[in-house]
N, C-alpha and C positions, 0 to 999 in steps of 0.2 A: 483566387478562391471566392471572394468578395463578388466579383463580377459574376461568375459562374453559380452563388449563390440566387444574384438577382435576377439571371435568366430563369432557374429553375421556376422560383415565385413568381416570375412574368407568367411564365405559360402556365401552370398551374392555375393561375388566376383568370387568362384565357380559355385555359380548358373548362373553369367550372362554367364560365359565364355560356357558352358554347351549348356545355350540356342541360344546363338551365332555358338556355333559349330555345334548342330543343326541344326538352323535353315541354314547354309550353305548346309547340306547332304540334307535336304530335301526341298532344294529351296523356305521356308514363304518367307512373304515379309521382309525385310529390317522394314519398318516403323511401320507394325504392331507387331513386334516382339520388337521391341524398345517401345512402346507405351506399351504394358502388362506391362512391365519390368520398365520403369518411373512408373508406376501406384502404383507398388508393392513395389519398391525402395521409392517410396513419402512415401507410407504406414508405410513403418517400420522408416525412417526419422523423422519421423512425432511422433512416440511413443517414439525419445530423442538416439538411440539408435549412432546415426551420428553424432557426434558433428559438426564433417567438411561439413558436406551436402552444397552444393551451397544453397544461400539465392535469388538463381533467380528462384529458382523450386518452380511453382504454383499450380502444380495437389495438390489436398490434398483430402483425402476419410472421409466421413462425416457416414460413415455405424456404427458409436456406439458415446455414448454420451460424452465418453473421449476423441474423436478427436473434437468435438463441442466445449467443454469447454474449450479445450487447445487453441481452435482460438480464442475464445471470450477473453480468458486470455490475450491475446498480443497484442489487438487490441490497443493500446495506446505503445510498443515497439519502441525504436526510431529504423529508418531503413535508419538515413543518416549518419550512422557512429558516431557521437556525441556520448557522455555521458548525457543521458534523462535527471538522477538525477542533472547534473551540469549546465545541460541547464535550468534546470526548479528555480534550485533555485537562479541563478545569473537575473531572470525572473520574479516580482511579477505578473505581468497577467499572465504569465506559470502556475504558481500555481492557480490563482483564474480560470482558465479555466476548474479545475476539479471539482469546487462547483458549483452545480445547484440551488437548492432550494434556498428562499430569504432567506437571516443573518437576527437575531435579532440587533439591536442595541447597544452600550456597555453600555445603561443605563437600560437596562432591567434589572430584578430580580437576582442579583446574587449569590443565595441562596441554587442551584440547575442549574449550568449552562449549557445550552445547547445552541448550536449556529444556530437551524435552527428555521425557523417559518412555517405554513402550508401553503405556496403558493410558487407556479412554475410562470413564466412569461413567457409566453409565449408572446413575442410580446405585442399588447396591452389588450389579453387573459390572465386570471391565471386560474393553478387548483390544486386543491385539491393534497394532497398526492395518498389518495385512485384513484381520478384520474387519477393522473401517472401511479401509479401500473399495474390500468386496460389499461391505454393506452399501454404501455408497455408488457402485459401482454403473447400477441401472439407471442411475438418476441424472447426470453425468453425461454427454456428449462427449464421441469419441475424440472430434476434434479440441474442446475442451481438457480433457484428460490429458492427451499430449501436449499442449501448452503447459501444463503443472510440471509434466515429469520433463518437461526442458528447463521451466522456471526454475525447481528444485536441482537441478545438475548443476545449477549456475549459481546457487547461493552458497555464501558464508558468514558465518559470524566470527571470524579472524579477525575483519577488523568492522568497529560499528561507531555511530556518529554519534555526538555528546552537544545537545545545542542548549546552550545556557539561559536564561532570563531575556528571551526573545518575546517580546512583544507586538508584534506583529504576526497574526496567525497567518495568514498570505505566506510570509516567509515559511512558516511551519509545516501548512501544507507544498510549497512548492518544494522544500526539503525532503519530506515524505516520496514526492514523485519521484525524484533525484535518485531516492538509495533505494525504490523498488526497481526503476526502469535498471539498476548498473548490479543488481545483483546482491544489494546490502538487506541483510535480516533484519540486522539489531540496529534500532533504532533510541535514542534517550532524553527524556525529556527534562530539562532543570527546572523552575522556578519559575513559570510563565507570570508574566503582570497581570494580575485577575482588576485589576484598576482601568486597563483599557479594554473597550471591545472595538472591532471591526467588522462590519457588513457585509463586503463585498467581494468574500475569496470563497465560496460556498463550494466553487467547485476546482478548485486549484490542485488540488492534489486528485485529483479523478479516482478517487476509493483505495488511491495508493496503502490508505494507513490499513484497510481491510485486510493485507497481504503480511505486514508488516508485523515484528515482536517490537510494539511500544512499550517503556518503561519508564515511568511518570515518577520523577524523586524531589523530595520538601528540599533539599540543600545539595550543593554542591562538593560536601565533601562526605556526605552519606553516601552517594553516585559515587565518588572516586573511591571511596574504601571498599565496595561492593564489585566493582571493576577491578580493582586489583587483586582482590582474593580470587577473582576470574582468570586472572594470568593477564593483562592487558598493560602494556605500557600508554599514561598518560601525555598527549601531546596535545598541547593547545594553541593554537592558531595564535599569534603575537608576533606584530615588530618588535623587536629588540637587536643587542647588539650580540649576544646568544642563540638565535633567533637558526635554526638549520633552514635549508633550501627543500624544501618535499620531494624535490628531486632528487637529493641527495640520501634521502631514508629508505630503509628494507621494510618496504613495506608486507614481507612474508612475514615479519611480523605482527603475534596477536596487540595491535594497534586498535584506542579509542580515540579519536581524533576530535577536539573541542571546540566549537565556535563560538561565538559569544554575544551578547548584545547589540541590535541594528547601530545604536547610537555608544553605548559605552565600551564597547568590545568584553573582551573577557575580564572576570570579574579578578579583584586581586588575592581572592583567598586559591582559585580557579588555578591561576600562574603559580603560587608558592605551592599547592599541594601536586602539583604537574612532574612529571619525567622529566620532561622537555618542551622546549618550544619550537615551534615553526612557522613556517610562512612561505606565500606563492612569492616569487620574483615578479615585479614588478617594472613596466619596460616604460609608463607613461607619464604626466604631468601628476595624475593623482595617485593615491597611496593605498587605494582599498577597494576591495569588491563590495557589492548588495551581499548578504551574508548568505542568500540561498545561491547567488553564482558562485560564490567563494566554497560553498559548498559541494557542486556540481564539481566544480576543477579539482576538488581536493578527491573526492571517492572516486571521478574519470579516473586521474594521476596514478590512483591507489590500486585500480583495476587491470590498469594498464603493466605497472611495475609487478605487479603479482605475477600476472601472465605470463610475463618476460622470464620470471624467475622462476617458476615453478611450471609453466604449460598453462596453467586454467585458475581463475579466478573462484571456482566454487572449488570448494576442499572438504564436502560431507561426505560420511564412509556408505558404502551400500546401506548399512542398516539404519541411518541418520537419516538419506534420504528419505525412505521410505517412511519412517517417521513423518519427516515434514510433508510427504505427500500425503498423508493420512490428515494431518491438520487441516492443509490446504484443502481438503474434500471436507472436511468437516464445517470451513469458513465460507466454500464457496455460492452456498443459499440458508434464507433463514433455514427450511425445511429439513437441514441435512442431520442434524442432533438429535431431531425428531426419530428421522429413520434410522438413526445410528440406534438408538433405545428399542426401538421396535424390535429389530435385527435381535440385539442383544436377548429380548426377551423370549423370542421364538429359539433362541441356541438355546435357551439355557432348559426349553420343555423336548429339543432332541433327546434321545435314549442313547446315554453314554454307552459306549462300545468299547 
């Protein structure tokens, strides 16, 4: 890829000097021969090929549905230099500004938990899911659209990750990518170390949290008594001599699965207020994963045993999905809340029939 990078930037850099030398013999203009050439340079920029490309270059060509998707992807990228992931979760309204649809309450049914209800608010307006969709609906690329309603077929919150007093936002967002890329919704955040920052993971999680239901909590056993009234059995990642095989768990069960500190592992209130304990097997000279691979192999393991046991890793009812389809259209650009309100307001001056 590396190499295939530098040939690109070769000729490209060929090419300008070419059309510059050109355009000298044969007198174009100056501004139009720069304009083609921004045009065609945004272009191939724009398919990843430039890492260094200025982030002040605004032309960008919209002529196929990969340059579409890739703008709608970033629409939520920070662009003031920060760390999104670090910004968002030292932030509880950071977070809560990527949930649209109304929460259920924590005393609802917890038997089958899902966190949305079928109403939008708009203002002093609500609608329907179905009504989102369709407000939404023109704004929205077809092949975009379809990517949602596969993403949705494959989600569940049965079982969701619980990652502890992790200091390292790197880990946090590469976590994030983890449980969007495998189908996990519910994501939870404990006690981050607001005493260290990190610079250099701005883009680690690729807008993964945008997708995601983050839940940012002061203490670790607020999180677990909140999870439980959920129906979730507690398991938290630990050697011990109690310690189960992941292998060896039904993971059809509604399961929160806990990870813990890069350096301390899980915390000791974490382990006494827990179900259970577990742990990957281990085949080598050392004892432990980076805490975002131990990650990755635990919600893999958990996707995979699901499958086995039940057919499919996502387990939301028609009318669930729909729901989170409605979300997802709602998260998928800044603009979309906007035209949800509009929608709403032009329904509500129809002539009831």
């Amino acid at each position: 890829m590396t190499v295939c990078k530098t040939l690109v930037r070769t000729s490209i850099s060929s090419l300008q000097r070419n059309i510059f030398n050109r355009r000298n013999r044969l007198g174009f203009s100056h501004t139009s021969s720069n304009l083609r050439l921004t045009s065609f340079l945004s272009q191939i920029r724009g398919l990843g090929f430039d890492k260094n490309a200025s982030s002040s270059t605004t032309i960008r060509s919209y002529g196929s549905s990969i340059s579409a998707i890739s703008e709608e992807t970033t629409d939520f990228v920070d662009k003031t230099g920060k760390d999104t992931v670090e910004e968002l979760l030292r932030n509880r309204k950071g977070v809560a500004r990527f949930m649209k649809m109304e929460r259920k309450t924590e005393n609802d049914d917890p038997s089958h938990w899902f966190p949305y209800i079928d109403m939008f608010k708009a203002g002093n307006l609500c609608l329907t899911s179905n009504e989102v969709v369709e407000a939404l609906d023109g704004m929205i690329m077809d092949v975009r659209k379809e990517r949602m309603r596969n993403v949705v077929q494959n989600r569940s919150y049965s079982v969701c990750l619980v990652v502890e007093g992790l200091s390292d936002f790197g880990n946090v967002s590469a976590i994030f990518r983890s449980a969007d890329a495998l189908g996990f919704q519910s994501v939870h955040v404990v006690s981050c170390d607001n005493s260290k920052r990190y610079k250099d993971n701005r883009h680690v999680s690729m807008g993964a949290e945008k997708w995601l239901d983050i839940e940012v909590w002061n203490s670790t056993k607020e999180c677990f008594d909140v999870l439980k009234s959920r129906g979730y059995r507690i398991a938290t990642t630990h050697l011990s001599n109690d310690a189960v095989s992941i292998y060896d768990m039904d993971w059809s069960c509604p399961t929160a699965i806990v990870v813990g500190n890069e350096n301390t592992g899980i915390s000791e209130k974490a382990l006494e207020l827990s179900d259970m304990h577990c742990s990957v097997p281990m085949k080598g000279m050392v004892d432990s994963f980076n805490v975002s691979v131990a990650s990755g192999i635990l919600m893999h393991h958990a996707v995979c045993d699901r499958t086995n046991r039940l057919g499919v890793h996502g387990d939301l009812t028609p009318s669930e999905s729909q729901i989170l389809l409605a979300e997802f259209s709602l998260r998928h650009s800044q603009t979309a809340v906007n035209v949800a309100h509009e929608y709403a307001k032009r329904k509500q001056l129809l002539p009831k029939l």
